[in-house]
CHARMM internal coordinates of N, CA and C (Angstrom, degrees):
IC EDIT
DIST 1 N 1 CA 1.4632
DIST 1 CA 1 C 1.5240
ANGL 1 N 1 CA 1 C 109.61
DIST 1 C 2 N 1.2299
ANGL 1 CA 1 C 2 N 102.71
DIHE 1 N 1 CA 1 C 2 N 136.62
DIST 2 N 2 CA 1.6905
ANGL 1 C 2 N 2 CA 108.41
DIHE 1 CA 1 C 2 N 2 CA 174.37
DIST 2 CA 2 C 1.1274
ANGL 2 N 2 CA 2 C 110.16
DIHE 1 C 2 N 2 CA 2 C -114.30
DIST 2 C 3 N 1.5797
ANGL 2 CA 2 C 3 N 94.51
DIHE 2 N 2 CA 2 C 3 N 132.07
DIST 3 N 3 CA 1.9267
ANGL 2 C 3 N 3 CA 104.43
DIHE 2 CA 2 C 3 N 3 CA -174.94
DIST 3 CA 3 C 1.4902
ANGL 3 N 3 CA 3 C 103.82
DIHE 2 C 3 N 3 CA 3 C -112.03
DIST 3 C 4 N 1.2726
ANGL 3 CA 3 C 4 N 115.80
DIHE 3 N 3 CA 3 C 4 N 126.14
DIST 4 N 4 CA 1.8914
ANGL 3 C 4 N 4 CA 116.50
DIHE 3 CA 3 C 4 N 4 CA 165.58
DIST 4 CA 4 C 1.6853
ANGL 4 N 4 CA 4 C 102.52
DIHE 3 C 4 N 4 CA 4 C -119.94
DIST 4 C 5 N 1.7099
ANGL 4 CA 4 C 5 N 101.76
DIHE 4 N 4 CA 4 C 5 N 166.86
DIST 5 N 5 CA 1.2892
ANGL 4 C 5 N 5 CA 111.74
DIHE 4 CA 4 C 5 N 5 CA -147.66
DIST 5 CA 5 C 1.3768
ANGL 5 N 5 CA 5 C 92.39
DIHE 4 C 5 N 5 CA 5 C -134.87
DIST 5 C 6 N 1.2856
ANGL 5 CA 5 C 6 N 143.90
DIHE 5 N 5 CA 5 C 6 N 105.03
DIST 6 N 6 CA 1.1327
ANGL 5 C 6 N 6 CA 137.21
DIHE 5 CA 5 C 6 N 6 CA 157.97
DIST 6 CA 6 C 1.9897
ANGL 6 N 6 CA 6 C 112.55
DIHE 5 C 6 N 6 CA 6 C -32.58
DIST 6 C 7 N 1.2216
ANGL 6 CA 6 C 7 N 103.52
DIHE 6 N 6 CA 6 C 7 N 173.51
DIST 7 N 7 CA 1.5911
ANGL 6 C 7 N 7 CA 112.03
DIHE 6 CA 6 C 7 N 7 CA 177.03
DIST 7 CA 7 C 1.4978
ANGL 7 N 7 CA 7 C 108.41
DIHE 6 C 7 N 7 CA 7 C -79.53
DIST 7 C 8 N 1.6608
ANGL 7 CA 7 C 8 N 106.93
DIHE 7 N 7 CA 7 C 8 N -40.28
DIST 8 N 8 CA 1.4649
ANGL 7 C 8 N 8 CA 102.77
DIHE 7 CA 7 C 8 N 8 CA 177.74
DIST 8 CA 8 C 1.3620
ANGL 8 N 8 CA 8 C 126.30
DIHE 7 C 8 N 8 CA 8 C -58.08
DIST 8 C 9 N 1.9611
ANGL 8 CA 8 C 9 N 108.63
DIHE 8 N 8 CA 8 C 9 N -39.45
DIST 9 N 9 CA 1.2845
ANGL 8 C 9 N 9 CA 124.83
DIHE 8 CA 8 C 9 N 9 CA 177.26
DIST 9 CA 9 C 1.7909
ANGL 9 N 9 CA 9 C 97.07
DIHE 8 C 9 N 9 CA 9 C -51.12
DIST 9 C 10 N 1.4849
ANGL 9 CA 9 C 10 N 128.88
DIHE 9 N 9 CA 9 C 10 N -54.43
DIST 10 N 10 CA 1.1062
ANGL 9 C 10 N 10 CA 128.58
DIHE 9 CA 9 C 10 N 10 CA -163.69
DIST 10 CA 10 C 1.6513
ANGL 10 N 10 CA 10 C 95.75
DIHE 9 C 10 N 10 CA 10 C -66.95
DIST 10 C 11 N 1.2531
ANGL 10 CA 10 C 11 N 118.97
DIHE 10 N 10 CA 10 C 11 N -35.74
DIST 11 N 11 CA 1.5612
ANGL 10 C 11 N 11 CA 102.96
DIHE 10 CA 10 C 11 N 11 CA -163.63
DIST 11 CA 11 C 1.7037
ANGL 11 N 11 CA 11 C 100.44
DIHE 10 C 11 N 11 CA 11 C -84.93
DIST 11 C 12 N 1.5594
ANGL 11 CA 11 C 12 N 121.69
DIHE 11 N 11 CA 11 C 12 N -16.82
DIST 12 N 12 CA 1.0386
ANGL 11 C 12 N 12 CA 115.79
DIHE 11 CA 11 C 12 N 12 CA 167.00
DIST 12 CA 12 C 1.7562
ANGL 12 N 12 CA 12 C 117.97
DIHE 11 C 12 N 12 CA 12 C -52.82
DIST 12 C 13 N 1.2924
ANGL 12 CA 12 C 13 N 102.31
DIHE 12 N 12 CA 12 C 13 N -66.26
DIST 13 N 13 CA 1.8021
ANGL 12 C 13 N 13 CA 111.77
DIHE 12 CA 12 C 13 N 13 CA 169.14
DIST 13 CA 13 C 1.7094
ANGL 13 N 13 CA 13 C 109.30
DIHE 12 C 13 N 13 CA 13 C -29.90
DIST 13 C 14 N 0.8725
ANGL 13 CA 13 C 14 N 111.38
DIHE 13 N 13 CA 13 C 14 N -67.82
DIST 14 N 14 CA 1.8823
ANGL 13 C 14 N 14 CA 113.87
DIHE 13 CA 13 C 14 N 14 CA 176.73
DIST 14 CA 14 C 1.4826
ANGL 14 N 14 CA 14 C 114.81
DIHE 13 C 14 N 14 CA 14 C -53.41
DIST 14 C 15 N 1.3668
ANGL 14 CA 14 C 15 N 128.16
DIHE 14 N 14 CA 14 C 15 N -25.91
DIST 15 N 15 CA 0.7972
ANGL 14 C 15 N 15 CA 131.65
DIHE 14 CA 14 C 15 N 15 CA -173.85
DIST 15 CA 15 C 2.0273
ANGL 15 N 15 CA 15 C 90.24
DIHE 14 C 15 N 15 CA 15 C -92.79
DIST 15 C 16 N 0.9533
ANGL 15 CA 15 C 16 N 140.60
DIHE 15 N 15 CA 15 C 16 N -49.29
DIST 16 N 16 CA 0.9847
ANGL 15 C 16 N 16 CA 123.15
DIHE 15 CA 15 C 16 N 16 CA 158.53
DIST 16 CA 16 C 1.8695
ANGL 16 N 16 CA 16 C 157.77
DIHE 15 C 16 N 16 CA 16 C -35.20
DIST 16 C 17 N 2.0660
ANGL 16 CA 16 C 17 N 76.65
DIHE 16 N 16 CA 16 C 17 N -24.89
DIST 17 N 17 CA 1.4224
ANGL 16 C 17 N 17 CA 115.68
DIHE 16 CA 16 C 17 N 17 CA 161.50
DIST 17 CA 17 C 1.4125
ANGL 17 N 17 CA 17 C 98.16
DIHE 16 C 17 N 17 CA 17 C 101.41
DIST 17 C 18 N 1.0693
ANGL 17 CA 17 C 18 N 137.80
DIHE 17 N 17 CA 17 C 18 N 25.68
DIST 18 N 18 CA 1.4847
ANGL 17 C 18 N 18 CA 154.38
DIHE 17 CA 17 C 18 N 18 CA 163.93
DIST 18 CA 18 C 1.5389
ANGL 18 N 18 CA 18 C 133.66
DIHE 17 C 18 N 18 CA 18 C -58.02
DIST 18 C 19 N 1.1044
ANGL 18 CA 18 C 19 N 119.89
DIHE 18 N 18 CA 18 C 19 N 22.60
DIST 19 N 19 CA 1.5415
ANGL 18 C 19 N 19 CA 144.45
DIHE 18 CA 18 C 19 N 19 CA -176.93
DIST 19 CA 19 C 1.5656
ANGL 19 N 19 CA 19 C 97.15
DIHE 18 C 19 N 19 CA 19 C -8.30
DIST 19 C 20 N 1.8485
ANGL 19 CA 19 C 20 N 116.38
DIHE 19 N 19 CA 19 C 20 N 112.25
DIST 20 N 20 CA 1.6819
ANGL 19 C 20 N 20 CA 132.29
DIHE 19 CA 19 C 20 N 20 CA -173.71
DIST 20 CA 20 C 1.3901
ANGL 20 N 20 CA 20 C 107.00
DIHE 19 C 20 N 20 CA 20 C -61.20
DIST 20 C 21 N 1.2052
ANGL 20 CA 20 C 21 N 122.64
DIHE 20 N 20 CA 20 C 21 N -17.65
DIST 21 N 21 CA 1.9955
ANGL 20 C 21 N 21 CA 123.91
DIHE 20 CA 20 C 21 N 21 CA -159.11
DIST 21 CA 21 C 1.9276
ANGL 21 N 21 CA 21 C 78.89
DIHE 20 C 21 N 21 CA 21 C -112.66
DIST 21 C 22 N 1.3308
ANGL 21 CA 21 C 22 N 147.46
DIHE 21 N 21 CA 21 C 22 N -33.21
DIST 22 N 22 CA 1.5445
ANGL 21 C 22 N 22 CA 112.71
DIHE 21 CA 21 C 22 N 22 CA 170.90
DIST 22 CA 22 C 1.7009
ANGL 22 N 22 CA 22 C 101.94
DIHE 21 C 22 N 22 CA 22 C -92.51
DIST 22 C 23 N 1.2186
ANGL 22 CA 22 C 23 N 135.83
DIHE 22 N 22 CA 22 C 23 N 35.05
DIST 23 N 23 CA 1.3239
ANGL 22 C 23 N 23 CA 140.71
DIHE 22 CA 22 C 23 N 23 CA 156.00
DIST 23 CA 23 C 1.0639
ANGL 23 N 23 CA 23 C 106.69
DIHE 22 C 23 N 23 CA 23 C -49.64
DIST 23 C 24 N 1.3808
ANGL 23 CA 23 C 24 N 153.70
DIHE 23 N 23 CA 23 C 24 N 127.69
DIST 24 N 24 CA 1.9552
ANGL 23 C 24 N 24 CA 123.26
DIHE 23 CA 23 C 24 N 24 CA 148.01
DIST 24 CA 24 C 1.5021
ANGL 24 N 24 CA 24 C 92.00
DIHE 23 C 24 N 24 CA 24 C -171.58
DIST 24 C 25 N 1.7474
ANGL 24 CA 24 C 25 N 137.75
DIHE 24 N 24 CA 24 C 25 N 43.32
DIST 25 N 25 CA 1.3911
ANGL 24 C 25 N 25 CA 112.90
DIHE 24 CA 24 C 25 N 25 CA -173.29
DIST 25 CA 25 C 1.2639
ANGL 25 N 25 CA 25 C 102.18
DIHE 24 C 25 N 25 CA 25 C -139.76
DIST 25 C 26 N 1.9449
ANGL 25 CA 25 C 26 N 89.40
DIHE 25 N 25 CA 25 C 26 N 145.57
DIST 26 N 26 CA 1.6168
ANGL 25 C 26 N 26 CA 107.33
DIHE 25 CA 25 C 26 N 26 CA 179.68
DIST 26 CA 26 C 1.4159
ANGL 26 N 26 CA 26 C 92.65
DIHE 25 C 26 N 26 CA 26 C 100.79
DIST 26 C 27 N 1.1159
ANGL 26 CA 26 C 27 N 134.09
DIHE 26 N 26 CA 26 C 27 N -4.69
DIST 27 N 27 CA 1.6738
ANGL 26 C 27 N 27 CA 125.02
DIHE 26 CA 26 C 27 N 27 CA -164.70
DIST 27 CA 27 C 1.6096
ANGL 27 N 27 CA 27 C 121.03
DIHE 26 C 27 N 27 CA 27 C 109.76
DIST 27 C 28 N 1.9474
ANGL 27 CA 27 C 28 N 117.82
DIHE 27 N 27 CA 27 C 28 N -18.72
DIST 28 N 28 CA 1.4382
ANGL 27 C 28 N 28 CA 120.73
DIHE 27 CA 27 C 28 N 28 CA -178.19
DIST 28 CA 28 C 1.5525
ANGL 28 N 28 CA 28 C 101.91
DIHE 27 C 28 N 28 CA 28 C -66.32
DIST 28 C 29 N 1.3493
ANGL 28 CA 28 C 29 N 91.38
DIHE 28 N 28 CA 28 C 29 N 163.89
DIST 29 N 29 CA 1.6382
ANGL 28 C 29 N 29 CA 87.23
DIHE 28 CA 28 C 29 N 29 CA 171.57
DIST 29 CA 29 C 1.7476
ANGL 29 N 29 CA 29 C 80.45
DIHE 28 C 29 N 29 CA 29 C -153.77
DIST 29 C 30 N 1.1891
ANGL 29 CA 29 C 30 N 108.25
DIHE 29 N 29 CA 29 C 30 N 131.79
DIST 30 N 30 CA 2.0660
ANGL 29 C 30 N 30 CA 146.63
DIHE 29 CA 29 C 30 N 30 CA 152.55
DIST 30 CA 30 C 1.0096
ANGL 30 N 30 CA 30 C 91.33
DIHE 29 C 30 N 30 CA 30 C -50.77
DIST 30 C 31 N 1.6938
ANGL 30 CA 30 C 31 N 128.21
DIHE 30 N 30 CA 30 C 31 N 123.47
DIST 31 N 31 CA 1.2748
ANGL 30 C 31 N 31 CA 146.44
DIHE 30 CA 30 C 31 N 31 CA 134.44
DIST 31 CA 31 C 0.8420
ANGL 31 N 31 CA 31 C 130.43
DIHE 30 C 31 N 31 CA 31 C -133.69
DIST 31 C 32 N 1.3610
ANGL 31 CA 31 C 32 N 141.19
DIHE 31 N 31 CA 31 C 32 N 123.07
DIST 32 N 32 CA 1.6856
ANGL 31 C 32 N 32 CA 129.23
DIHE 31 CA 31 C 32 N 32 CA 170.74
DIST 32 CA 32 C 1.4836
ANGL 32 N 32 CA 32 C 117.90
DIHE 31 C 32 N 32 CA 32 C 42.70
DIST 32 C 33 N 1.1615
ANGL 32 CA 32 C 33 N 103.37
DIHE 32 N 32 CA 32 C 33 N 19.13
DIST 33 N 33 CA 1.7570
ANGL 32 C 33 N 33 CA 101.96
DIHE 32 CA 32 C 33 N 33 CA 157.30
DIST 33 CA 33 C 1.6667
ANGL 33 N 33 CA 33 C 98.87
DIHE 32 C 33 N 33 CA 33 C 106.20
DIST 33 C 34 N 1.8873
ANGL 33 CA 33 C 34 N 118.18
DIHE 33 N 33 CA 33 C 34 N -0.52
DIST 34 N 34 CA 0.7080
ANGL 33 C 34 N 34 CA 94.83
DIHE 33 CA 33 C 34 N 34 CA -167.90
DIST 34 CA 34 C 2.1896
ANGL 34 N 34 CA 34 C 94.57
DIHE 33 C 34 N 34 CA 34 C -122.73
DIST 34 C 35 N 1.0315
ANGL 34 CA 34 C 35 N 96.64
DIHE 34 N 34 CA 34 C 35 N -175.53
DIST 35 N 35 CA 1.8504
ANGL 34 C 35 N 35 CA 103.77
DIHE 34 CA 34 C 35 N 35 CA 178.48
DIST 35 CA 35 C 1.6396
ANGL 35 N 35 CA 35 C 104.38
DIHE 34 C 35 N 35 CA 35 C -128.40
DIST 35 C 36 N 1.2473
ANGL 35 CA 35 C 36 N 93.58
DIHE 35 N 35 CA 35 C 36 N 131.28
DIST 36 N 36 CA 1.6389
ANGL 35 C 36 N 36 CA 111.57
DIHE 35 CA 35 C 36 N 36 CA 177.96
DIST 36 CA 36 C 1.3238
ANGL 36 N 36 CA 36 C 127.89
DIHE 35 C 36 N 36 CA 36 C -140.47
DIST 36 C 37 N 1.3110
ANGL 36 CA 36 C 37 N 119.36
DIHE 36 N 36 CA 36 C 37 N 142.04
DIST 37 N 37 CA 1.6185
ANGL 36 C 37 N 37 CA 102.45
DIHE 36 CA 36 C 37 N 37 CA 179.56
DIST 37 CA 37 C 1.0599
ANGL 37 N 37 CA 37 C 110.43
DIHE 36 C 37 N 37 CA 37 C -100.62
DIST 37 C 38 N 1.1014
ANGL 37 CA 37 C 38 N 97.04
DIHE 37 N 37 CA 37 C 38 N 152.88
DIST 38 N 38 CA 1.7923
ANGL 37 C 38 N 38 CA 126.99
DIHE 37 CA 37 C 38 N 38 CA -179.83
DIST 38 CA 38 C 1.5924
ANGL 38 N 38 CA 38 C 110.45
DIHE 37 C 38 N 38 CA 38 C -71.76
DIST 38 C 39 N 0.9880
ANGL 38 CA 38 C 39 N 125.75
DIHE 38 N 38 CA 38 C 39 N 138.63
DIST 39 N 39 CA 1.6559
ANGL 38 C 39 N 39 CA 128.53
DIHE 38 CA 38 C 39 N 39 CA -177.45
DIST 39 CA 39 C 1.6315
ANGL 39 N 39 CA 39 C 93.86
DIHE 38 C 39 N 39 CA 39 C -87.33
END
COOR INIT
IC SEED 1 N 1 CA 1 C
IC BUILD
């Protein structure tokens, strides 16, 4: 399954207090606003 993240979804997370660079679990990985899985 492939998951993408709008910018808002990302600006939602920060706004939650969710710092994008300790993002990384279950396999997602934080980039540029966007979410991707990891092989």
């Amino acid at each position: 399954m492939l998951l993408t993240a709008s910018v808002g979804e990302m600006a939602h997370l920060a706004g939650m207090g969710v710092p994008f660079k300790r993002i990384n679990l279950g396999g997602l990985h934080y980039s540029s606003g966007k979410k991707e899985m990891l092989p």
